[in-house]
MDTraj code that builds the backbone (N, CA, C; nanometers):
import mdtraj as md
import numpy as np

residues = "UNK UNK UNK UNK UNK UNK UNK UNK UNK UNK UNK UNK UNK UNK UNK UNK UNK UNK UNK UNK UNK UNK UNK UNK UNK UNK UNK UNK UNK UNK UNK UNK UNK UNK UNK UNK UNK UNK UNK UNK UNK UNK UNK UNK UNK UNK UNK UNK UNK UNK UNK UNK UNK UNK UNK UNK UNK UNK UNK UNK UNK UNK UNK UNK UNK UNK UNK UNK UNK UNK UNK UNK UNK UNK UNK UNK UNK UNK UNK UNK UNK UNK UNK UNK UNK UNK UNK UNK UNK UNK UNK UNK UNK UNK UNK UNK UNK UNK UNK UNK UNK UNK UNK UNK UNK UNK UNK UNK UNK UNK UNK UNK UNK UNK UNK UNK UNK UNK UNK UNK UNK UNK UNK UNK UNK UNK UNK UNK UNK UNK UNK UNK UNK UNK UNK UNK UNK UNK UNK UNK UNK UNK UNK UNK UNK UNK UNK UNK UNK UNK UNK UNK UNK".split()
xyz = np.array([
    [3.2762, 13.5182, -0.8092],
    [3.3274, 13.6286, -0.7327],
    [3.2938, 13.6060, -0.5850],
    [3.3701, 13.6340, -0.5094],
    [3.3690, 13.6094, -0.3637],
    [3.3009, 13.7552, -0.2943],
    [3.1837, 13.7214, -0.2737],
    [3.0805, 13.8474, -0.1840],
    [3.2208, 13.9521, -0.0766],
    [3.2944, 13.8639, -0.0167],
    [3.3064, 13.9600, 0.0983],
    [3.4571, 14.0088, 0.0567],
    [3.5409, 13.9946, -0.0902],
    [3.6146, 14.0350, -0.1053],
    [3.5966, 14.2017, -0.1627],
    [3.6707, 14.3117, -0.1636],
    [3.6580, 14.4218, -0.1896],
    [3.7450, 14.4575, -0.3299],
    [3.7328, 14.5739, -0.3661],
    [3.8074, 14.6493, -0.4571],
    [3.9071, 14.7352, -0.3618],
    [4.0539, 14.6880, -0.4649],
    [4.1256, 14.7596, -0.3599],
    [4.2423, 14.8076, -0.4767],
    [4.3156, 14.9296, -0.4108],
    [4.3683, 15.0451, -0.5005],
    [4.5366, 14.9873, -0.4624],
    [4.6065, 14.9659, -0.6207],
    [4.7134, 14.8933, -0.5833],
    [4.8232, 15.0176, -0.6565],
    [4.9281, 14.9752, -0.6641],
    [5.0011, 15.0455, -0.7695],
    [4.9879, 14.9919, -0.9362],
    [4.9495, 14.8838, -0.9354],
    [4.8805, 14.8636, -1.1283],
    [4.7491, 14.8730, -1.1500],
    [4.7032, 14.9546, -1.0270],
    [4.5255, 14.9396, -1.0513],
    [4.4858, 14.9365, -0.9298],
    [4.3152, 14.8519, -0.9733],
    [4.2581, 14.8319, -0.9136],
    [4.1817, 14.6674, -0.8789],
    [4.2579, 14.6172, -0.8038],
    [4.2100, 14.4597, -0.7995],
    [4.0865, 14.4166, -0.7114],
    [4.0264, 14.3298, -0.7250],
    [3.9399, 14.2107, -0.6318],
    [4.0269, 14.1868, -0.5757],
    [3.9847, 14.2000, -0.4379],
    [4.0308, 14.1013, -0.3729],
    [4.0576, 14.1325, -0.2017],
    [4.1883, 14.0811, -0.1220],
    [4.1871, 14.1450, 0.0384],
    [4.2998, 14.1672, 0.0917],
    [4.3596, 14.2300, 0.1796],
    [4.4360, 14.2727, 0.2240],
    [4.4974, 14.2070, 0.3323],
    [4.6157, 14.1088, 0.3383],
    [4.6702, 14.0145, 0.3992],
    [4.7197, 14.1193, 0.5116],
    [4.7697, 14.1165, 0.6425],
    [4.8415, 14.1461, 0.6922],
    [4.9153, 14.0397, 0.7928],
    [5.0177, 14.0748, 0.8457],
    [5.0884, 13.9722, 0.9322],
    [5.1441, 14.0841, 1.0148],
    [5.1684, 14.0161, 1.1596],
    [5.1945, 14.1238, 1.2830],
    [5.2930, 14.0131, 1.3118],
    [5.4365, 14.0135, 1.2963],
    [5.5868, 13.9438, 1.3419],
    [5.6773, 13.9877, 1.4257],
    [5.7009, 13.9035, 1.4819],
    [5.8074, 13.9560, 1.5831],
    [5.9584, 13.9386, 1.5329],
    [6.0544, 14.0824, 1.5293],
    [6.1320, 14.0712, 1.4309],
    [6.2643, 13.9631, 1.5094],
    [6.2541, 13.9755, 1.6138],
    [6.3665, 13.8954, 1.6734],
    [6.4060, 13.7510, 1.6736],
    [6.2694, 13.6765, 1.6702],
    [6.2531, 13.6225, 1.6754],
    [6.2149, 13.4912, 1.5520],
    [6.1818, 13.5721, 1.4654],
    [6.1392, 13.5928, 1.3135],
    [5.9911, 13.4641, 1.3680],
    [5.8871, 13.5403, 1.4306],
    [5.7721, 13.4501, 1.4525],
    [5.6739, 13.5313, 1.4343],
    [5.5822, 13.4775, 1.3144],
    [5.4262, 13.5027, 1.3192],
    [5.3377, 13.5663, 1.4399],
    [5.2423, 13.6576, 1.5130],
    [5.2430, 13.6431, 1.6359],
    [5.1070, 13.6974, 1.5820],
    [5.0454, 13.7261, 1.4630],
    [4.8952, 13.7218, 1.4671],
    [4.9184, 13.7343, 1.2857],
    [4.7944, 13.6854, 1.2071],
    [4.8035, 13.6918, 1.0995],
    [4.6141, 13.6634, 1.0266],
    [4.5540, 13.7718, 0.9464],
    [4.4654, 13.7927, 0.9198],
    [4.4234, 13.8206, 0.7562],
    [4.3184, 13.8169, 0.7049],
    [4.3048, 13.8775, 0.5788],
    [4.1900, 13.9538, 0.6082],
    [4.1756, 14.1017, 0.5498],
    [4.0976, 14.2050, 0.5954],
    [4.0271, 14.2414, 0.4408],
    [3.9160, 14.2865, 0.4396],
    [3.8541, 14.3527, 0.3145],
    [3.8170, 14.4864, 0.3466],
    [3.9234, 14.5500, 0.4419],
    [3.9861, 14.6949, 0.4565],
    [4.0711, 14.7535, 0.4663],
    [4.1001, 14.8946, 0.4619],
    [4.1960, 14.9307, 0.4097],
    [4.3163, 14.8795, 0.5736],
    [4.4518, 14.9499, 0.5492],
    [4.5275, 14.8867, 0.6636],
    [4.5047, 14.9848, 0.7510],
    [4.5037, 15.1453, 0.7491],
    [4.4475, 15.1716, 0.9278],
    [4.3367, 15.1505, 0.9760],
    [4.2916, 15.0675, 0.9546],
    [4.1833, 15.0049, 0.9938],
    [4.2001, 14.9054, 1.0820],
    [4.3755, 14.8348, 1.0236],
    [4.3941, 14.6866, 1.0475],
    [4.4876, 14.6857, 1.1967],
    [4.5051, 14.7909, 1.2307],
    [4.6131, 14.7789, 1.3676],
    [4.5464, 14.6967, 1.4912],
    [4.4683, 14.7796, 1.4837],
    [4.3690, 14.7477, 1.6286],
    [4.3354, 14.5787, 1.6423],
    [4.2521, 14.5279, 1.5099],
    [4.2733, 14.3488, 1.5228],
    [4.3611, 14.2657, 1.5380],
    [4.4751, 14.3556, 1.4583],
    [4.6111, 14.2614, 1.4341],
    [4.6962, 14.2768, 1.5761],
    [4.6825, 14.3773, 1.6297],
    [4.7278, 14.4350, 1.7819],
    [4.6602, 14.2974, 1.9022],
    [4.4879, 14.3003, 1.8694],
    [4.3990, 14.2772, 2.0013],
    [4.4403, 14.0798, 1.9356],
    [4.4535, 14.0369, 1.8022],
    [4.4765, 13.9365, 1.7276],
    [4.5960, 13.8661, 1.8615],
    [4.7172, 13.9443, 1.8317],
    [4.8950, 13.9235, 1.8864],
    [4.8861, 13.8442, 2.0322],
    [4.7764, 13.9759, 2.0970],
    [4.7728, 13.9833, 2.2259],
    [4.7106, 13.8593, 2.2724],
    [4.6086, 13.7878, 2.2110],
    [4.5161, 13.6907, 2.2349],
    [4.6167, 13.5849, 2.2286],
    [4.7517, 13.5470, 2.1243],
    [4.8235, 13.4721, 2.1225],
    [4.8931, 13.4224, 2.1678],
    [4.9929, 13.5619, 2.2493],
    [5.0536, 13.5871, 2.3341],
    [5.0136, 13.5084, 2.4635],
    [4.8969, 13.5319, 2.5072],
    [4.8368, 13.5046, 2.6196],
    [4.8103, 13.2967, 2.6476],
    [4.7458, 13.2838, 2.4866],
    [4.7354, 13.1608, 2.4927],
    [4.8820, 13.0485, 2.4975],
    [5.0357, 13.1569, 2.5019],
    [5.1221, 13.0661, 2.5334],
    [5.2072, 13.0830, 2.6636],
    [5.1351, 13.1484, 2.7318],
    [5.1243, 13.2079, 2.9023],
    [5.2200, 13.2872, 2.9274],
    [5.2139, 13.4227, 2.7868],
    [5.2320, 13.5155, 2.8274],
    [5.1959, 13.6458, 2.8793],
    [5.1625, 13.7345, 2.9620],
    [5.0938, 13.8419, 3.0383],
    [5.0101, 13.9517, 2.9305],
    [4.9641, 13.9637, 2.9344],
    [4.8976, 14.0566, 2.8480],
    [4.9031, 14.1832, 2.8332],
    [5.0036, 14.2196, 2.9098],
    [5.0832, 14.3540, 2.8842],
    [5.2275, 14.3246, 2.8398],
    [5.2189, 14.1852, 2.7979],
    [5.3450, 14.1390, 2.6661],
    [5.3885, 14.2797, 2.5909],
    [5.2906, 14.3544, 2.5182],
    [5.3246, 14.4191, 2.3923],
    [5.4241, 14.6052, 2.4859],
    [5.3270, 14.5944, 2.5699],
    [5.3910, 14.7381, 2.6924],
    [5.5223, 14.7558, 2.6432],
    [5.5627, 14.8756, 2.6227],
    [5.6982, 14.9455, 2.5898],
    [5.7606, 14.8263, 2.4512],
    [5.7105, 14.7611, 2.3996],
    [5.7496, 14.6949, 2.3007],
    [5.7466, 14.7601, 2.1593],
    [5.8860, 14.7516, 2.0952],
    [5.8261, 14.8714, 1.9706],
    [5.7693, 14.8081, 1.8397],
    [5.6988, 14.8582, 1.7763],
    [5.6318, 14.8738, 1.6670],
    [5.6504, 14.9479, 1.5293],
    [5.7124, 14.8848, 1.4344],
    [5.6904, 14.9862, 1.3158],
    [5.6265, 14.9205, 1.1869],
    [5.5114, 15.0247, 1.1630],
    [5.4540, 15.0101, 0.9889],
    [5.4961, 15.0852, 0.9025],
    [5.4196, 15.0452, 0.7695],
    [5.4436, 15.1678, 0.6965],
    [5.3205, 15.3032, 0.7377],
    [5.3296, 15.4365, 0.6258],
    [5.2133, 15.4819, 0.6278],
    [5.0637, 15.4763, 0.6279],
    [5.0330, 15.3451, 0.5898],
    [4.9270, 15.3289, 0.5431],
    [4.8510, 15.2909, 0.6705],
    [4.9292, 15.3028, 0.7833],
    [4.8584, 15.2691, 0.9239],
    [4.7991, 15.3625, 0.9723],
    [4.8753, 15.4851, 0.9625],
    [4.8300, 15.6046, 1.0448],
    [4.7149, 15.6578, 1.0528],
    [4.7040, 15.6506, 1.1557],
    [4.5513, 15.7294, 1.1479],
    [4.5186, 15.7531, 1.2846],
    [4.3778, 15.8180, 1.3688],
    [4.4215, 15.8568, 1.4810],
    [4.3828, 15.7358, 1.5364],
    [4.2782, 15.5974, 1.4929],
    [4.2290, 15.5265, 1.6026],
    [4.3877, 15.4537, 1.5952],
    [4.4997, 15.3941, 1.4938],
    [4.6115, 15.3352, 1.5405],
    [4.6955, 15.4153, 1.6180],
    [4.6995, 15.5230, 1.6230],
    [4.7335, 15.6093, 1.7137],
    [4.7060, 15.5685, 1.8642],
    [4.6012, 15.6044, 1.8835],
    [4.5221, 15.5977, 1.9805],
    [4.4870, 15.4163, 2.0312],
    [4.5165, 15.3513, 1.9744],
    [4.5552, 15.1961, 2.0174],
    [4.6581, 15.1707, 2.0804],
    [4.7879, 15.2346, 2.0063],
    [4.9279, 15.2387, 2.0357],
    [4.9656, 15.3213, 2.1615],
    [4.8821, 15.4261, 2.1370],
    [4.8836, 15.4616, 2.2868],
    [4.7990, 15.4227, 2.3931],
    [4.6638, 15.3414, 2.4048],
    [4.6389, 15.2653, 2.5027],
    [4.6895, 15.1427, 2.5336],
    [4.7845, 15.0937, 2.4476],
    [4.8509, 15.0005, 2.4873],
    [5.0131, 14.9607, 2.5474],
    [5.0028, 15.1327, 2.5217],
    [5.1869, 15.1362, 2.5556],
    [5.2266, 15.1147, 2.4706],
    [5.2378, 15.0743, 2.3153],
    [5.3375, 15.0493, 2.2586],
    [5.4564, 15.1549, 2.1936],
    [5.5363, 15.1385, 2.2006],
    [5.6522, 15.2141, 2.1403],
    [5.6413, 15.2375, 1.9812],
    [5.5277, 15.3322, 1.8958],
    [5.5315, 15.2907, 1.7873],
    [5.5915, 15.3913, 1.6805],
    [5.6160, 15.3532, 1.5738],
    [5.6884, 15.4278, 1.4910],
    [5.5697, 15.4002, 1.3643],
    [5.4913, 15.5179, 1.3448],
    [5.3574, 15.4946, 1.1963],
    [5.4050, 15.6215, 1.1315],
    [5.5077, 15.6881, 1.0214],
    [5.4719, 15.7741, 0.9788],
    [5.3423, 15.8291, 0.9231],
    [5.3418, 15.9660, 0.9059],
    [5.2295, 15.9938, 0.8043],
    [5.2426, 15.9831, 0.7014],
    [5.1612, 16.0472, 0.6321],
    [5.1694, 15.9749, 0.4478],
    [5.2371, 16.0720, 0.3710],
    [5.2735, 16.1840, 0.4353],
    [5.3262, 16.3060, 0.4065],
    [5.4655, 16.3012, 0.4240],
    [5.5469, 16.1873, 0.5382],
    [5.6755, 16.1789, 0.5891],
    [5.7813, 16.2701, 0.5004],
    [5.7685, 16.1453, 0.3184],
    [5.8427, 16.2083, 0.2355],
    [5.8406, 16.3437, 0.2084],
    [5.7779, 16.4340, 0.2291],
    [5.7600, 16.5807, 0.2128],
    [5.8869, 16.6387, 0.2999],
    [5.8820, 16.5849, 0.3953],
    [6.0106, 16.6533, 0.4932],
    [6.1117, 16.5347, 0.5418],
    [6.1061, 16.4646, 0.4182],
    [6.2383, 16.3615, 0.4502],
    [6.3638, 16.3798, 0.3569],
    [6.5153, 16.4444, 0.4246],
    [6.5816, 16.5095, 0.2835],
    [6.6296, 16.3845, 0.2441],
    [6.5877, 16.2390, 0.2416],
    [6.6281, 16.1279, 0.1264],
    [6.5763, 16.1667, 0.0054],
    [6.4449, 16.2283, 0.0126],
    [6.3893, 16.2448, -0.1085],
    [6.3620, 16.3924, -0.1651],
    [6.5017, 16.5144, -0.1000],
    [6.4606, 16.5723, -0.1212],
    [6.5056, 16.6300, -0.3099],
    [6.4968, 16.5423, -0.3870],
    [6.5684, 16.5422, -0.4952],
    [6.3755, 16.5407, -0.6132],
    [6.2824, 16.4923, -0.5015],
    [6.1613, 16.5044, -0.5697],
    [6.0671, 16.5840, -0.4995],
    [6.1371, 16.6597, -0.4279],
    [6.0640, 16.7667, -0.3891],
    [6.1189, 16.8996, -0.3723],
    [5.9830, 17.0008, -0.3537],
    [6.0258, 17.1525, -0.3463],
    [6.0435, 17.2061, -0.2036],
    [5.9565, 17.2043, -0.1244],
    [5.9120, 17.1882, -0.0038],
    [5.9291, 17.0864, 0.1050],
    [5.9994, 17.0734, 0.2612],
    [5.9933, 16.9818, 0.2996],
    [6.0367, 17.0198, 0.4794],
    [5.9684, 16.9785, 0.6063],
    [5.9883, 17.0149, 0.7344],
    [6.0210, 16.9057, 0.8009],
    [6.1567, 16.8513, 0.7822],
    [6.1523, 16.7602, 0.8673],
    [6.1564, 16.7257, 1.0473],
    [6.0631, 16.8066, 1.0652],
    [6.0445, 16.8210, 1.2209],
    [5.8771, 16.7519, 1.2218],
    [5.8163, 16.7881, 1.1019],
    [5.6937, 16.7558, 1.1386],
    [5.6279, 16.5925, 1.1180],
    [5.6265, 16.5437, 1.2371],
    [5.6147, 16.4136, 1.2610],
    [5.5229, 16.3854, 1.3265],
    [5.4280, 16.2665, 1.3091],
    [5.3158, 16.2248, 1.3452],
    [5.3924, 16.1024, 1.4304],
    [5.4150, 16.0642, 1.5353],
    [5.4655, 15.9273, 1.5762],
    [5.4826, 15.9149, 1.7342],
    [5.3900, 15.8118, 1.7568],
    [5.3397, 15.7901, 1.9159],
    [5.4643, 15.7627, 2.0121],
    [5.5030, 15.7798, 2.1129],
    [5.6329, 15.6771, 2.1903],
    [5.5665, 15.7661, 2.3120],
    [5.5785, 15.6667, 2.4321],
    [5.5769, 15.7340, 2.5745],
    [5.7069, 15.8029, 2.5752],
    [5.6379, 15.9587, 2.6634],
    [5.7574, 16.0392, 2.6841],
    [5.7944, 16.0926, 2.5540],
    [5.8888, 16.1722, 2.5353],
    [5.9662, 16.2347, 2.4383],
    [6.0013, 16.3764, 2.4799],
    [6.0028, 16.4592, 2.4068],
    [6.0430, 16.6153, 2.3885],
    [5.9887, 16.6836, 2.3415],
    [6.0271, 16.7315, 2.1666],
    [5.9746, 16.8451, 2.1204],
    [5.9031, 16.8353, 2.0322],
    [5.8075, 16.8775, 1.9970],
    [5.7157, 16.8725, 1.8339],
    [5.7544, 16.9967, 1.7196],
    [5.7161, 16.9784, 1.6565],
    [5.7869, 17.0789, 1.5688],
    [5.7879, 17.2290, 1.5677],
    [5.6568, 17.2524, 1.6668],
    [5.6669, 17.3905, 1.6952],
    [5.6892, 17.4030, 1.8709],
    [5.8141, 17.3053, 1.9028],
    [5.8541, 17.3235, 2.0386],
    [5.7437, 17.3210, 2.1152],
    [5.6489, 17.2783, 2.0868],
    [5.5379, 17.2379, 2.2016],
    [5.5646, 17.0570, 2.2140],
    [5.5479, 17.0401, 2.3268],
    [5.5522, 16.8829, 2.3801],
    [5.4697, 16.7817, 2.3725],
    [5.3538, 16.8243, 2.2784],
    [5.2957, 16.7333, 2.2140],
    [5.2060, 16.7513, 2.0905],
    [5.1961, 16.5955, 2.0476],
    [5.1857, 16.5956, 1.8653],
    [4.9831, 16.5704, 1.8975],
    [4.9961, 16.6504, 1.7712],
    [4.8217, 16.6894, 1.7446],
    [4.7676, 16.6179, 1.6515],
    [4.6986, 16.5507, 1.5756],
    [4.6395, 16.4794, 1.5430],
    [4.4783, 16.5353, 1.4887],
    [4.4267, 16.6100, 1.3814],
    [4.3208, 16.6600, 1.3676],
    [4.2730, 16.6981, 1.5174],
    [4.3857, 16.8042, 1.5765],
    [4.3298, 16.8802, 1.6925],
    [4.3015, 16.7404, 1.8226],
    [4.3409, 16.6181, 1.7884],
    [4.3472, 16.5325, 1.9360],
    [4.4491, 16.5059, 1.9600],
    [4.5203, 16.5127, 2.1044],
    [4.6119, 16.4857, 2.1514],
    [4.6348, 16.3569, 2.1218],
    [4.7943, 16.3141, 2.0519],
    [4.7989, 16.1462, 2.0389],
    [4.9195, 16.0978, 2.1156],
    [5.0371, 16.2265, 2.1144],
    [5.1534, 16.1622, 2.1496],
    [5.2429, 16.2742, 2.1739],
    [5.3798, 16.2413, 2.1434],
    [5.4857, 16.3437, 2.2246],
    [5.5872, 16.2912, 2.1028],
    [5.6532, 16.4180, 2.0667],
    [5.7686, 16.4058, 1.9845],
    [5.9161, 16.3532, 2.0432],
    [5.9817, 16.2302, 1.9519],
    [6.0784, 16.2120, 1.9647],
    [6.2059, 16.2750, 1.9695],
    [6.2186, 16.3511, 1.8752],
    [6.3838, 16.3964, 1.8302],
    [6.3907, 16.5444, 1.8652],
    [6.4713, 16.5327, 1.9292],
    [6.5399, 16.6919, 2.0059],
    [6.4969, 16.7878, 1.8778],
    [6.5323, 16.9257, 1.9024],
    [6.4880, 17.0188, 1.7863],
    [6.6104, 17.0161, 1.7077],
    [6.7234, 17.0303, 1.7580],
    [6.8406, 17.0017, 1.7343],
    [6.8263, 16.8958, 1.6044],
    [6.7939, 16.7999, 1.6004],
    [6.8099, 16.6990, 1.4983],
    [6.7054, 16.7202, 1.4210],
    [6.6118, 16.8462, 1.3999],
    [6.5407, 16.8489, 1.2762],
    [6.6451, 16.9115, 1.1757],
])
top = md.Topology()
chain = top.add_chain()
for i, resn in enumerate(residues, 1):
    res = top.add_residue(resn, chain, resSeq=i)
    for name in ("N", "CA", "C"):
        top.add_atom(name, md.element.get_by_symbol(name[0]), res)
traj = md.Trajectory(xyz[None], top)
């Protein structure tokens, strides 16, 4: 057994083992940082972010490369420090919460309940949050500013 591998919660269980991630650039279809972690993934933004940037740099590009550049994960990112990365770094990011599906009507066929206004998701600038205030809260910390007019909830 490998000491520094973890137990980790899958959809058939529970395995040994670690959590690969890869940070790609979709345009390009290039690798641009790539790690194995024995934590969970919001944990993993911030290395795989500070990982990119180090790369970036070593092929003489500026280090505000990633600035207004967008970003999307799944849920399993969110949290306030990727939050709060994404927004010290400028990035344009798109992390739902883990709740998204609750107020997403794709799925509203498995659910009872659902607000699709209420959105957790960083971008410089925006508009409205779901209760028409101009910015999104985060266990009571300021993280970001809502995208989509009220109109389109």
């Amino acid at each position: 057994m490998d000491n520094e591998s973890v137990k980790m919660p899958t959809s058939h269980g529970v395995v040994q083992g670690y959590n690969a991630q890869a940070l790609v650039d979709s345009k390009h279809q290039v690798i641009l940082a790539a790690e194995a972690f024995s934590s969970q993934d919001h944990e993993n933004l911030k290395p795989m972010v500070e990982g990119a940037k180090k790369n970036v740099v070593a092929i003489g590009k500026d280090e505000t490369y990633f600035q207004g550049r967008q970003l999307t994960t799944d849920p399993n990112y969110h949290s306030l420090n990727s939050l709060t990365v994404c927004r010290d770094e400028k990035i344009d990011a798109y992390i739902p919460d883990i709740q998204y599906r609750t107020r997403d009507p794709r799925f509203a066929d498995h659910l009872s309940e659902r607000n699709p206004c209420n959105a957790r998701i960083w971008s410089p600038g925006g508009t409205l949050d779901e209760e028409g205030s101009p910015q999104i809260r985060f266990f009571d910390s300021l993280v970001g500013r809502f995208l989509a007019q009220l109109a389109q909830c």
